[in-house]
matplotlib code that plots the C-alpha trace (Angstrom):
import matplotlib.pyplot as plt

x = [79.4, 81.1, 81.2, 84.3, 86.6, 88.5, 91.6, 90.5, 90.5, 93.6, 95.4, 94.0, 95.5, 99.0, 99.2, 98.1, 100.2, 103.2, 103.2, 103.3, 106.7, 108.4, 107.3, 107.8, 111.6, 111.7, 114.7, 116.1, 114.0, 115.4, 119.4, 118.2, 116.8, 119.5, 122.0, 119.6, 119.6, 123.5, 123.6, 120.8, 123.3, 126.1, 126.8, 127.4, 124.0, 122.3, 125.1, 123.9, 119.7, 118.3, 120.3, 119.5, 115.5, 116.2, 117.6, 115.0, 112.1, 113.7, 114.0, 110.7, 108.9, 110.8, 110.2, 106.4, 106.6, 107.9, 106.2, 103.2, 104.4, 105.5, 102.1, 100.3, 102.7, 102.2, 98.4, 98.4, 100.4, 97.7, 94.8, 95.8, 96.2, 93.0, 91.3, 93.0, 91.6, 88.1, 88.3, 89.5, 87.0, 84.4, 83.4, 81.3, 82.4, 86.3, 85.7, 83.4, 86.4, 88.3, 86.1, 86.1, 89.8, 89.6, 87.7, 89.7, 93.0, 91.5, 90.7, 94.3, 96.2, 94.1, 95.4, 98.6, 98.3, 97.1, 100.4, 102.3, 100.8, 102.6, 105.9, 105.9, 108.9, 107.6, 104.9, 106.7, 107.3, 105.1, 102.8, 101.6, 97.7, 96.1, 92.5, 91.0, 87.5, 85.9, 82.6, 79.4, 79.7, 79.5, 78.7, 81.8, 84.2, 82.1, 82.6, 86.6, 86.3, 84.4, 87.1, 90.0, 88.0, 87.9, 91.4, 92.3, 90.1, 91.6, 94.7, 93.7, 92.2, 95.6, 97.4, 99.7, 101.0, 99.6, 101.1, 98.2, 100.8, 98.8, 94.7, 93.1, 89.9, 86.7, 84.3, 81.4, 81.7, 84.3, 87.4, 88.9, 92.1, 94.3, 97.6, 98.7, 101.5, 100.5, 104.0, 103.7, 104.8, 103.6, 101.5, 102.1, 101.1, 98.0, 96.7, 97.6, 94.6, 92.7, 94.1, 91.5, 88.3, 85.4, 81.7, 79.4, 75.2, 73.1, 70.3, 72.2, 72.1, 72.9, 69.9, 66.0, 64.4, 65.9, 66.9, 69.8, 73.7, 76.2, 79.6, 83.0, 86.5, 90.1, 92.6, 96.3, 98.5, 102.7, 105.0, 107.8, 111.2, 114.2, 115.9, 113.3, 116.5, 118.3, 115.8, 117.0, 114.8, 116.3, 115.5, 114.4, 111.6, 109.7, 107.7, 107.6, 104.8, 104.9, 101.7, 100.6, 99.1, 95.5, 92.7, 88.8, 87.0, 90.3, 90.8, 95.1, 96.6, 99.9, 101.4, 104.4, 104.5, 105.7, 103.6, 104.9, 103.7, 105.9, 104.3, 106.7, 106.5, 106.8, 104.5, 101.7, 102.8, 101.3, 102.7, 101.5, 102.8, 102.0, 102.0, 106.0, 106.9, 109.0, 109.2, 112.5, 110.9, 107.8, 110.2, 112.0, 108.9, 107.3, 110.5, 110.4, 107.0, 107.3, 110.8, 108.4, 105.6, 108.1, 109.9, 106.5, 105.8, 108.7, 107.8, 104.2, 105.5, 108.4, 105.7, 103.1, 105.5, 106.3, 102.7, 102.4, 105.8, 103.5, 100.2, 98.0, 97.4, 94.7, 93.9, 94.5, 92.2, 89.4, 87.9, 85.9, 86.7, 84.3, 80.6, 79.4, 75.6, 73.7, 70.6, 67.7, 69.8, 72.6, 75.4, 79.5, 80.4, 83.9, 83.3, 86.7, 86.2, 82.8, 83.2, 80.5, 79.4, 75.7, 76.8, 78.2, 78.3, 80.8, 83.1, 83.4, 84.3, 87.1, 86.6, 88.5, 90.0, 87.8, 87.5, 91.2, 92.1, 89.4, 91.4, 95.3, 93.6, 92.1, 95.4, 97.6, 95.2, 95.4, 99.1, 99.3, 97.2]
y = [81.0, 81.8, 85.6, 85.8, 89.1, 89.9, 91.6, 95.1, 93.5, 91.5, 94.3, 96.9, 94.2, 93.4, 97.6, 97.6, 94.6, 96.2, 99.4, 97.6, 95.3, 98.7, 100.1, 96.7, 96.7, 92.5, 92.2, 94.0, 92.3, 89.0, 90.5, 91.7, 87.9, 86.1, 88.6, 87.4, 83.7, 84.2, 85.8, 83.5, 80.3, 81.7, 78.4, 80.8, 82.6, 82.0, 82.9, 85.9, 85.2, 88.9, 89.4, 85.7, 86.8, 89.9, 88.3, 85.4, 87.6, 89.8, 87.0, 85.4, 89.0, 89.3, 86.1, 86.8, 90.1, 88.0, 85.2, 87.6, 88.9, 86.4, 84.2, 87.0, 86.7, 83.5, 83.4, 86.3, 84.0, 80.8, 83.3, 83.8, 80.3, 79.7, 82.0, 80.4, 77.4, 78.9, 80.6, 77.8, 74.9, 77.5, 75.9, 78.0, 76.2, 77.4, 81.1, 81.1, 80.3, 82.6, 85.2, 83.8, 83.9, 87.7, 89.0, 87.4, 88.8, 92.2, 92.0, 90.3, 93.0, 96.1, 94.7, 94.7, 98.3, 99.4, 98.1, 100.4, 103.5, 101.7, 104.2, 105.8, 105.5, 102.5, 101.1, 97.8, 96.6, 94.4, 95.7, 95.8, 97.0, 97.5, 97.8, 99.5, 99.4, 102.8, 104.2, 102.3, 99.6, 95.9, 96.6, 98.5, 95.6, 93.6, 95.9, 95.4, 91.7, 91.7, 94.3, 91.9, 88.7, 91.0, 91.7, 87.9, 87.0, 89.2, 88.4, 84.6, 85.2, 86.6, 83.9, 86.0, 85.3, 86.8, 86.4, 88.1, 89.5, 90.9, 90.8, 92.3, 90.7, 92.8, 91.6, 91.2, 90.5, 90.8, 92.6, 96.0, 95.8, 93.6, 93.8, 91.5, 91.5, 90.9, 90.0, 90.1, 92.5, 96.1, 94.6, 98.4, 100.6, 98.1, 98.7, 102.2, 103.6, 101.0, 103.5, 105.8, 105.0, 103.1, 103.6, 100.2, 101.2, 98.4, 96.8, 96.1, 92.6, 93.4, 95.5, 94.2, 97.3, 96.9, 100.3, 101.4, 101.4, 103.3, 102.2, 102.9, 101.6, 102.9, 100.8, 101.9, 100.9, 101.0, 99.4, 96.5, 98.7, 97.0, 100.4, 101.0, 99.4, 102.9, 104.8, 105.3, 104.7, 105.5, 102.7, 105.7, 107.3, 103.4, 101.6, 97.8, 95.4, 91.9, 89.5, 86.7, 86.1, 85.6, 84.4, 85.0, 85.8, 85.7, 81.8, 81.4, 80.6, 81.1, 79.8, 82.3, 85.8, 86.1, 88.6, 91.8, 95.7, 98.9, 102.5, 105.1, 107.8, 110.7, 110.0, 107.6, 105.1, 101.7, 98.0, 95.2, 91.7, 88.9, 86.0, 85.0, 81.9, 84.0, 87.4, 88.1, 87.2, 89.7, 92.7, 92.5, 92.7, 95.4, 97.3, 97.1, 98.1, 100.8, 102.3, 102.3, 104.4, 106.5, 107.2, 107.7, 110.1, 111.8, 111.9, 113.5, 115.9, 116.9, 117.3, 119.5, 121.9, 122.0, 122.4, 124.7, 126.8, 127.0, 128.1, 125.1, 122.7, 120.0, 117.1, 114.2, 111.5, 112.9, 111.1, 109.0, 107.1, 104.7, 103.3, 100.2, 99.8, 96.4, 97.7, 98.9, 99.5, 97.1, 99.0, 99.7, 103.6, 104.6, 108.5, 109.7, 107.7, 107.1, 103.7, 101.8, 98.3, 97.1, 93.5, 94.4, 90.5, 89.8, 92.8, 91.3, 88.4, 89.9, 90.9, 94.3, 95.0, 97.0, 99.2, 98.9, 99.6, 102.8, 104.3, 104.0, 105.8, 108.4, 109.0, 109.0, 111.6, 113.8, 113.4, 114.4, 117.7]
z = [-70.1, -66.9, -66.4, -63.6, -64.7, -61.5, -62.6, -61.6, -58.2, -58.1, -59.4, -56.8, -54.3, -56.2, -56.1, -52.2, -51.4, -53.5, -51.9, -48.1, -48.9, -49.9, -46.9, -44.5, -46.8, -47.0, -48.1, -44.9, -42.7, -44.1, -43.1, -39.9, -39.5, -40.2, -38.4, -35.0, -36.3, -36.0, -32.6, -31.2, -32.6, -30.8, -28.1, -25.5, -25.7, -22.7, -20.2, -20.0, -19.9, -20.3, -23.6, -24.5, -24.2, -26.1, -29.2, -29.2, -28.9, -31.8, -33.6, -33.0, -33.9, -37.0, -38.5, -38.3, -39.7, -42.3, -42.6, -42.8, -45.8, -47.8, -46.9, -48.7, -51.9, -51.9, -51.7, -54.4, -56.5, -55.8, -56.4, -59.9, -60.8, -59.3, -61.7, -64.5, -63.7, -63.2, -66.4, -68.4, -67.0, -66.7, -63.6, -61.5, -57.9, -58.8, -59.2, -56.2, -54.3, -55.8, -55.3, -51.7, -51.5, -53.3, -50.3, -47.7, -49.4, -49.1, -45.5, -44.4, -46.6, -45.3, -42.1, -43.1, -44.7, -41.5, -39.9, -42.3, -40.5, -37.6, -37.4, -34.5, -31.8, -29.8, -32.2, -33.4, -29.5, -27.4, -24.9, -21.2, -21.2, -18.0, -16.9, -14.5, -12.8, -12.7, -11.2, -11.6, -9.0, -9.5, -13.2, -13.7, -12.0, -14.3, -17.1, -16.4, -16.6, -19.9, -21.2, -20.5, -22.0, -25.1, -25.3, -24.6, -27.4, -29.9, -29.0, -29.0, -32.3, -33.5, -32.3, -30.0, -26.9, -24.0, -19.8, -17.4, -14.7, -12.1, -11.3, -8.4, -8.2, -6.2, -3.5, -5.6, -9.5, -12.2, -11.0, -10.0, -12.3, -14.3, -15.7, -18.9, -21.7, -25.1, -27.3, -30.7, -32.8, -33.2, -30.2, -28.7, -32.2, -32.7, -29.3, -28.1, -29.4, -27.4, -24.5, -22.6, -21.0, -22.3, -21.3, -20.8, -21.1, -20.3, -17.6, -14.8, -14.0, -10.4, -10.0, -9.4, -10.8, -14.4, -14.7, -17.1, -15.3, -16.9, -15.9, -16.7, -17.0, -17.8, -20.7, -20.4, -23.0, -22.4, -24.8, -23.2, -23.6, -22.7, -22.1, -19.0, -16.9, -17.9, -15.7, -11.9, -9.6, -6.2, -3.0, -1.2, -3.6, -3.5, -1.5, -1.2, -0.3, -0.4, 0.2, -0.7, -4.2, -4.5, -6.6, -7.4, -3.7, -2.1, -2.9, -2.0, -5.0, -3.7, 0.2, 0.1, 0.4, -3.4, -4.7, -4.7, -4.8, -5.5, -5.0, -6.7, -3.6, -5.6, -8.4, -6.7, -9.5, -8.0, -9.7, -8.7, -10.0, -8.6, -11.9, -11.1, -8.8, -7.0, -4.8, -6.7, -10.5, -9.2, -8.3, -11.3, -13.3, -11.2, -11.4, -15.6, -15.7, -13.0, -15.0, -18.3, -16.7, -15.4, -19.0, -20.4, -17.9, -18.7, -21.9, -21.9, -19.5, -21.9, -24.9, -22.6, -21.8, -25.6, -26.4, -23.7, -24.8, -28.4, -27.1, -28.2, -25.3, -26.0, -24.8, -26.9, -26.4, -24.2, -21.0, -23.2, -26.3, -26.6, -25.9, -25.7, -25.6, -24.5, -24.6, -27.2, -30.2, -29.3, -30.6, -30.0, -31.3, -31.4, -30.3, -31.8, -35.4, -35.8, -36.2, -35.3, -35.1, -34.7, -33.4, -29.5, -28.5, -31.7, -29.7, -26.5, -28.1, -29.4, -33.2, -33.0, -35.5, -37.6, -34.4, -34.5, -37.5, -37.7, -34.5, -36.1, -39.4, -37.3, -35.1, -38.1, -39.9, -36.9, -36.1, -40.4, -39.5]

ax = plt.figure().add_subplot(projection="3d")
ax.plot(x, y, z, "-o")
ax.set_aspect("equal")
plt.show()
């Protein structure tokens, strides 16, 4: 006789899964849905194309939060007819894919619990990460290069869309910064606590006496805000460079002078964009990511002279967040969690979101404290 009893566990998941759709609120997601599908039917939409974007993307990152949702429902629904089945033919094949089905329900709704600890002020908008080389050479350029395949993967894995808007590629190997949107939603609360800098340990390949090269690079994470256009930036507190955009070892990818570089004078805020057809599209960009930094900036300073004003300044992330080791015991450790995971290759590939998920736990515990 088959011995298959998974009730204990389908419940634990129906609880889980209940508790997120009060938190995600579905039935005000679907208003909010079709109040967009309404404005985005409107015939005179796109006569004015920045607004036309805003409601499309809205849209677009709506329906998925949905259709997340409601595919779980439906697969909880599936799984217990597929138990049903195993239990009443006694067939041994059924319940192992139910059981299969069990484990993969609890992985894709500990995801989604995860993105219930999602609530702070900018968490559910995209995001614009940015990597930059730091000491160690050719193997940190390297290292920079290996951290934005990573990201691409996960985000290819995830099946969201991702624009690279600026690379700056170094003499040697790999590059010495990069610059890429990721849109989806919560893109911005998932990723954040990819920000601060990351440690690679490892026999340098660039090296003929096989000695161990520590190497470093920097992840900032901003989210897209469409308010950014609210912040003034005077003509006379930028700087603005234009050149032509370029490719690996300096290979012309572009014949015009399109790309295009702003240095805020006053803060040393550098933007480069250079992934538009046009001089004009690159500004623009530059300018929305430059007027984001700046808010941010704002920001941080408004909340250290809070902490300051209290008496407990701190820092909150550290200068190092996370190692990655490619040598000996082959190993990535997430210095603020603890997470660790023994398979480094599966990382740089892109499997995250355990990492992920540990680091939006750990932030949401401490922001609790």
């Amino acid at each position: 006789m088959l011995e298959f009893d998974p009730a204990p566990e389908i419940q634990a998941l129906r609880s889980t899964f209940s508790d997120i759709a009060a938190v995600v609120d579905v039935d005000a997601l679907r208003a909010e849905i079709a109040r967009l599908s309404e404005e985005a039917g409107a015939p005179d939409l796109w006569d004015d194309v920045e607004k036309a974007q805003k409601v499309t993307s809205a849209l677009s990152h709506r329906q998925s939060e949905l259709k997340r949702v409601t595919d779980v429902e439906q697969r909880l629904d599936d799984l217990d007819v597929l138990v049903e089945m195993a239990i009443e033919m006694d067939d041994e094949d059924t319940a192992a894919e139910a059981r299969k089905e069990i484990a993969d329900l609890q992985t894709v709704i500990g995801q989604l619990e995860v993105q219930t600890l999602l609530d702070g002020e900018y968490d559910d908008r995209a995001a614009v990460v940015t990597i930059r080389s730091g000491a160690g050479g050719d193997d940190a350029t390297d290292f920079a290069e290996m951290l934005l395949r990573m990201y691409l993967r996960w985000a290819e894995r995830h099946k969201y869309a991702v624009k690279v808007m600026d690379t700056s590629y170094a003499e040697g190997a790999g590059i010495k910064s990069t610059t890429f949107e990721v849109d989806a939603p919560y893109a911005y609360g998932t990723l954040s606590v990819e920000a601060g800098t990351h440690r690679l340990a490892r026999i340098s390949p660039f090296g003929g006496a096989d000695k161990r090269q520590t190497s470093f690079a920097a992840v900032e994470v901003i989210p897209v805000m469409e308010e950014a256009k609210e912040v003034e930036v005077p003509e006379g507190d930028i700087r603005v460079d234009v050149f032509r955009s370029s490719g690996p070892g300096g290979q012309s990818v572009n014949t015009t002078d399109s790309a295009v570089r702003i240095t805020h004078l006053p803060t040393g805020i550098v933007v480069s964009m250079q992934n538009e057809k046009s001089q004009i599209q690159n500004r623009a960009a530059a300018m929305r990511v430059l007027q984001t930094r700046l808010m941010l900036l704002q920001k941080e300073q408004e909340a250290a002279t809070k902490k300051e004003l209290a008496g407990t300044i701190t820092a909150s992330w550290g200068d190092q967040m996370r190692s990655y080791f490619l040598y000996g015991q082959q190993l990535v450790k997430d210095l603020r969690t603890g997470y660790e995971v023994g398979n480094p290759a599966s990382v740089f590939d892109g499997d995250l979101d355990g990492l992920i998920a540990a680091g939006i736990r750990w932030r949401k515990r401490k922001d609790d404290d």
